[in-house]
C-alpha positions, 0 to 999 in steps of 0.5 A: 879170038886168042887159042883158048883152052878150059879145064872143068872139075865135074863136083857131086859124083858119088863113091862108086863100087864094083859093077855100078854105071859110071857114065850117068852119074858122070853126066847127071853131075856135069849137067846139075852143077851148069857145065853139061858134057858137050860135043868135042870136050874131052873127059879125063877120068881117074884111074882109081873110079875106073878100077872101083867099077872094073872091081879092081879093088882087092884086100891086102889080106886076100894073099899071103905075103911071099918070102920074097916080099918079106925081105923087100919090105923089111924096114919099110913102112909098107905091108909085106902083103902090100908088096906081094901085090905089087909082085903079082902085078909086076911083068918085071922089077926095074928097080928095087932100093930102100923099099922102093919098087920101079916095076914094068906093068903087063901093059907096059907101063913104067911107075912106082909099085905096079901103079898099085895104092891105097889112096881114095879107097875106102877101107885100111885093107883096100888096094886099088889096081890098075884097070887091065885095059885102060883104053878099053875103059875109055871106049866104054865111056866115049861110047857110053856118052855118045849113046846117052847123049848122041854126041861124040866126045874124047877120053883120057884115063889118068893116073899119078906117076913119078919121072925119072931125075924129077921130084914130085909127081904129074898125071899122065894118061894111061889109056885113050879113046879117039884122040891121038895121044901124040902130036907130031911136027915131024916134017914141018918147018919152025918160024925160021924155016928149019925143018923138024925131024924128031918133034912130038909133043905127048899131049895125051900125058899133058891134058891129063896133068891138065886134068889134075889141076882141077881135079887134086887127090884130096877134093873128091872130083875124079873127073874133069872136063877139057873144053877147047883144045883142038885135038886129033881124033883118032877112031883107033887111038891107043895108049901103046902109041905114047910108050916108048919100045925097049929098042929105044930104051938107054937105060934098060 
């Protein structure tokens, strides 16, 4: 058989709320709509149900807005309290123009506003932050499944991120549990027999964007299913492993 690859909206899952358990809901509506969660799948999760239950959701109102995020915000769409969160969550301002913040997140991690949004959150007062360990939170629900289930499975938390040079957005992967987030060709030799000295191919970024496909932002499926791919397992993977350190950075 050719290599074949399958991607699985899990439908049916409830809103979920700080503290509440997210693996038997996740499993309950894999198995009810025919396509149970099954040993080598790997589960992409959305960070925003991962921040609802890690209670990660904060309200706008809960800080008062800074000078600093006064002036940022002025002529901008965005509350100036909206802007003293993406502040507060910032480890540095990359870039700040037109009301647009590029920020470095404490995990290290490269995005718009401190991956910080209002969007799927119940509430005109409501933001959602990013999880503090989203390979953590993969752990969790790799164990939790294997648990429940007693199989072994791999998990990708995702999250929606803007590229340099690129417009639009795609899903990449913000946190990881066994799977290696990265395949290496390095040292092995193409068809024509030339040997590859940089190659490695983010595949944790493209099964999250994989991920997207099925799951979208307005269709209520924050959860999806990977089905075929023939991944790396790796016990002690971690998103640090796909980030690429300032030592290498062009344009820091």
């Amino acid at each position: 058989m050719p290599p074949e690859v399958r991607v699985i909206g899990i439908e049916g899952m409830p809103e979920f709320n700080d503290g509440e358990d997210l693996a038997g809901p996740m499993i309950n509506a894999a198995q009810a709509q025919g396509t149970p969660i099954e040993a080598g799948d790997i589960l992409v999760v959305t960070q925003k149900i991962i921040s609802k239950v890690e209670g990660k959701v904060v309200k706008i109102s809960d800080v008062e807005a800074s000078p600093l995020a006064i002036t940022i915000t002025e002529g901008h769409r965005r509350d100036p309290r909206h802007t003293e969160w993406v502040l507060r969550e910032s480890k540095r301002i990359v870039r700040m123009d037109r009301g647009v913040i590029i920020s470095e997140t404490k995990h290290g991690f490269y995005c718009a506003n401190a991956g910080i949004d209002a969007s799927n959150i119940p509430g005109n007062d409501t933001l959602a932050l990013l999880p503090d360990d989203s390979d953590a939170s993969a752990r969790g629900i790799r164990q939790a499944v294997k648990d429940r289930l007693g199989i072994v499975v791999a998990v990708i938390v995702s999250d929606t991120f803007g590229r340099p040079w690129r417009n639009a957005a795609t899903d990449v992967a913000i946190g990881v549990a066994g799977i290696d987030p990265i395949r290496s060709y390095v040292g092995q030799m193409d068809s024509h027999g030339h040997e590859m000295f940089t190659t490695e191919i983010a595949v944790g970024d493209e099964l999250a964007a994989a991920g997207e496909l099925v799951s979208g932002k307005v269709d209520g499926v924050p959860v999806s299913i990977i089905r075929g791919y023939q991944y790396a397992v790796d016990e002690d993977a971690s998103i640090q492993r796909i980030l690429r350190g300032s030592e290498k950075d062009l344009f820091k």
